[in-house]
ZAMARLUM-762125 format. One record per atom (N, C-alpha, C): x, y, z. Coordinates in steps of 0.1 Angstrom, whole numbers, plus 2048, in hexadecimal, padded with zeros to 3 digits. Example, Ala and Ser with C-alpha at 12.3 -4.5 7.8 and 13.67 -1.06 7.14 Angstrom:
2
8847C784E87B7D384E8847DF84E8807EA8478897F584788180084F
END
This chain:
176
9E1F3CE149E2F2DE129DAF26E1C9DAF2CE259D5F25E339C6F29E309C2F2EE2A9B1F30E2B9ADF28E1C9B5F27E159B0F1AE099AEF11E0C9B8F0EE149BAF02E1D9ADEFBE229ACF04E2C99BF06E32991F04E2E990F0DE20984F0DE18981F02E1298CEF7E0D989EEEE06986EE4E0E988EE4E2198AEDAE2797AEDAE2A975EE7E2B965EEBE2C95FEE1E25963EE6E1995DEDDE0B95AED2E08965ECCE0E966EBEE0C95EEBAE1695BEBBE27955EBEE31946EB9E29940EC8E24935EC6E2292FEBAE1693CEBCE0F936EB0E06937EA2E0793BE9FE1293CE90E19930E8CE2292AE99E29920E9AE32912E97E25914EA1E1E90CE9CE12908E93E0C911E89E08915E7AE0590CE73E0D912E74E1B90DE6BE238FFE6CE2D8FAE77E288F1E7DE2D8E5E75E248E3E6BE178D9E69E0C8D2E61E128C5E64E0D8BEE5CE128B9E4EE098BCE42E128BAE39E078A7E34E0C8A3E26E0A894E25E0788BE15E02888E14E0287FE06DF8874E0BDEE877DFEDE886BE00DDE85EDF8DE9851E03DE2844DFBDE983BDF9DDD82FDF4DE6826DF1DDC820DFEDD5820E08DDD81AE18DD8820E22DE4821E2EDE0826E38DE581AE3CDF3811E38DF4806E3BE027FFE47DF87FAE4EE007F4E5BDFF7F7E66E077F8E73E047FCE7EE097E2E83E107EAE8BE1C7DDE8DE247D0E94E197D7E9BE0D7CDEA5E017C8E95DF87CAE8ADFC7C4E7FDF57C5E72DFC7BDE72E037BEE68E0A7B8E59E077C1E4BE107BFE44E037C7E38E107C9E2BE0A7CCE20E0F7DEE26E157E4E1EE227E8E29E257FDE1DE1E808E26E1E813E1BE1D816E13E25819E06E1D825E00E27833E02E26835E0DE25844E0CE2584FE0AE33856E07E31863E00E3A86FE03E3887DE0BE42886E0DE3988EE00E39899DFFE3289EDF6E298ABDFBE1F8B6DF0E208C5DECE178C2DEFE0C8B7DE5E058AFDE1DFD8B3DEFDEE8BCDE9DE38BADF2DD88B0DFDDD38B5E07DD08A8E11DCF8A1E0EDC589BE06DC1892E00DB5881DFDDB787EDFEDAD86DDFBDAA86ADFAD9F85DDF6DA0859DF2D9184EDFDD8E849E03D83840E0DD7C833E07D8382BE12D8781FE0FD8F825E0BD9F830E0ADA4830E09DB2834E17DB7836E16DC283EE20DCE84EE1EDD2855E2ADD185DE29DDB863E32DE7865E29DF1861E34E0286DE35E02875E46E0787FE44E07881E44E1A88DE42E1E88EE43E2D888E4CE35888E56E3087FE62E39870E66E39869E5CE2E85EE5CE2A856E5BE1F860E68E1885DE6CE0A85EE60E02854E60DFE84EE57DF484CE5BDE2849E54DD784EE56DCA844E4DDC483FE4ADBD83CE3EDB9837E43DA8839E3CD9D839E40D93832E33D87825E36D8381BE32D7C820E2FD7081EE22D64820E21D5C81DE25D56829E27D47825E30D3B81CE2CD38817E39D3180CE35D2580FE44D16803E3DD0F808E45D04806E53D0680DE5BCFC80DE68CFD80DE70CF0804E7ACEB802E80CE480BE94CE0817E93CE0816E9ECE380FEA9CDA812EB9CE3806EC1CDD812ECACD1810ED4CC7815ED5CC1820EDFCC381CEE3CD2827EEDCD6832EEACE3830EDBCE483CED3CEB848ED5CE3852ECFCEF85CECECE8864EC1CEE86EEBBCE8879EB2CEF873EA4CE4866EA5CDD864E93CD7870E95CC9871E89CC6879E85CBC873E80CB5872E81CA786DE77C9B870E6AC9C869E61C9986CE57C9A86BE4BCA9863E56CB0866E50CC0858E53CBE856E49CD0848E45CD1849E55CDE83CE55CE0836E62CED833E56CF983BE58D0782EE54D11830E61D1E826E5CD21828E62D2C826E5ED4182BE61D4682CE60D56824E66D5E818E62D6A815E69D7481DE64D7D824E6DD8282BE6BD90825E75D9C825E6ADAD81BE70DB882BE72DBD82BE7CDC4837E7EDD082FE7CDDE830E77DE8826E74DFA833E79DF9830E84E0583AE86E10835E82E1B839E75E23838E73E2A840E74E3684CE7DE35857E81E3E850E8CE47857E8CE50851E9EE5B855EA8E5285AEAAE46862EB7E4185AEBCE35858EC5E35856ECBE28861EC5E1D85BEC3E11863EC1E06862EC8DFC86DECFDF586CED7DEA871ED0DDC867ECBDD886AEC7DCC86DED0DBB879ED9DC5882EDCDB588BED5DAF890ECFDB78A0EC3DB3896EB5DAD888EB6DB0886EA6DAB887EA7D9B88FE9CD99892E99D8D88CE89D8788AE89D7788BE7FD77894E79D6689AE70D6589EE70D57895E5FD50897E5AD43898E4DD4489CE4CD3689FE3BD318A6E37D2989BE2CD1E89FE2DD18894E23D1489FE1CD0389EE10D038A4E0BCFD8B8E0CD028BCE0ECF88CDE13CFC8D1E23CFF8C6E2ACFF8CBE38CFB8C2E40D078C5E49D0A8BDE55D118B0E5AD0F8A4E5BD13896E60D0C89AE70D0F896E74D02891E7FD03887E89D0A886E8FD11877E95D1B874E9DD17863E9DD1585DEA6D0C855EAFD1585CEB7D12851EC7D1C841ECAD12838ECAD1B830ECFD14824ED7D1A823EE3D1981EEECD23811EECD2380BEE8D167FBEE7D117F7EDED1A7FEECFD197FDEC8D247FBEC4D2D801ECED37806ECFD4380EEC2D46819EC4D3F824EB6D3E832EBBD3C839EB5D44845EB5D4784BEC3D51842EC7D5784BED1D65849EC8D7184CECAD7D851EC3D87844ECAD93840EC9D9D836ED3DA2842EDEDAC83CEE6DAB846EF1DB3842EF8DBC835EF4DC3832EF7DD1837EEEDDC837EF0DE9840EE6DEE83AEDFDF783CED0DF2831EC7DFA834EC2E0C827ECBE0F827EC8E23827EB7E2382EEB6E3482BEAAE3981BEA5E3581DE96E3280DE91E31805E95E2180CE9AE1D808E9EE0F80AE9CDFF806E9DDF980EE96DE6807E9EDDD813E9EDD3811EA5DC3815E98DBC80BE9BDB6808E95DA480EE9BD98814E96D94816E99D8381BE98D7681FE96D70820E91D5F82EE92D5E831E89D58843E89D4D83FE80D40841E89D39845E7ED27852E7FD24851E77D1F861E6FD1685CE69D06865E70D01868E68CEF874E60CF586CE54CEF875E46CF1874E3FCE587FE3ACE687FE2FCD787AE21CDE877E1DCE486FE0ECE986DE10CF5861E0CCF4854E15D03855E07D0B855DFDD05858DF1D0D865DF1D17871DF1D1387ADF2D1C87FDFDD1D87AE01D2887DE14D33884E0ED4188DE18D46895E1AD52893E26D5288CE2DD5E889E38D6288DE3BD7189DE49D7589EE47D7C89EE53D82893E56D9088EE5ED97899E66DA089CE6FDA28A1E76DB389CE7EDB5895E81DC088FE89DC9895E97DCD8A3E99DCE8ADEA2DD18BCE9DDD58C4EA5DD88D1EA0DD88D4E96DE68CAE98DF18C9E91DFB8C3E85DFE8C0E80DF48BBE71DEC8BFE70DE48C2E63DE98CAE55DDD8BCE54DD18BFE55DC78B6E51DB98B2E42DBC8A4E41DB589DE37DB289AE31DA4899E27DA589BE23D9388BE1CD92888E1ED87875E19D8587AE0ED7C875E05D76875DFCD6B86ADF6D6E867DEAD6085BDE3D6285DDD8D6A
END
């Protein structure tokens, strides 16, 4: 009894430290550039400030790591994708990750979902593409990966797309 006890007090332990451990961030005008592309450099600032942005901006989160995610455009998929729906339109997403933190970031947890209209988009994998995996080398301090997400959406006009980096960051929300 006395080591359940424990175990769960562990538990809870770690999952409070986790909680409070997230990193929150601002929206900027662009994510900067990582050192493999160099380029005008951020202003980012940390900041209370909602985790929000708008398509084509940046956002810096407290530690550095940066996000910034380009407005849709159309998308064709190829015939051996999968995830479109009939009836739905194709777009697709370049998203840049800057790490701008001292840490290595491993971007397996980055996620992204969005909504378009009242309902869920669908995400279309498409390997001919090179659309819809996540990059899975792990980006050094000073550095950034590029790369693609599509969604079948029923109205490409209004999208909520909302980003997390890993479980140690608070999610970001894109809109127009």
């Amino acid at each position: 009894m006395f080591y359940r006890k424990l175990g769960f007090l562990v538990l809870a332990t770690v999952a409070i430290l986790t909680a409070c451990s997230q990193t929150d961030g601002e929206s900027t005008p662009d994510a900067g550039t990582g050192i493999n592309r160099p380029d005008a450099t951020s202003t980012a600032t940390t900041s209370d400030e909602p985790a929000t942005a708008k398509f084509g901006e940046g956002f810096t989160f407290r530690n550095g790591l940066a996000v910034a995610v380009a407005p849709p455009e159309p998308f064709t998929p190829s015939g051996t994708s999968s995830g479109f729906e009939s009836g739905d339109q194709a777009i697709v997403f370049t998203i840049t990750i800057v790490n701008g933190s001292p840490d290595n970031y491993d971007p397996a947890l980055f996620t992204t979902n969005l909504q378009s209209g009242n309902r869920e988009a669908s995400k279309i994998y498409d390997s001919a593409s090179n659309v819809g995996s996540t990059p899975t080398v792990v980006i050094l301090p000073g550095r950034e990966a590029e790369f693609q997400v599509a969604y079948s959406v029923m109205d490409p006009t209004d999208l909520v797309m909302e980003v997390s980096p890993g479980f140690e960051y608070r999610d970001a929300i894109f809109t127009f």
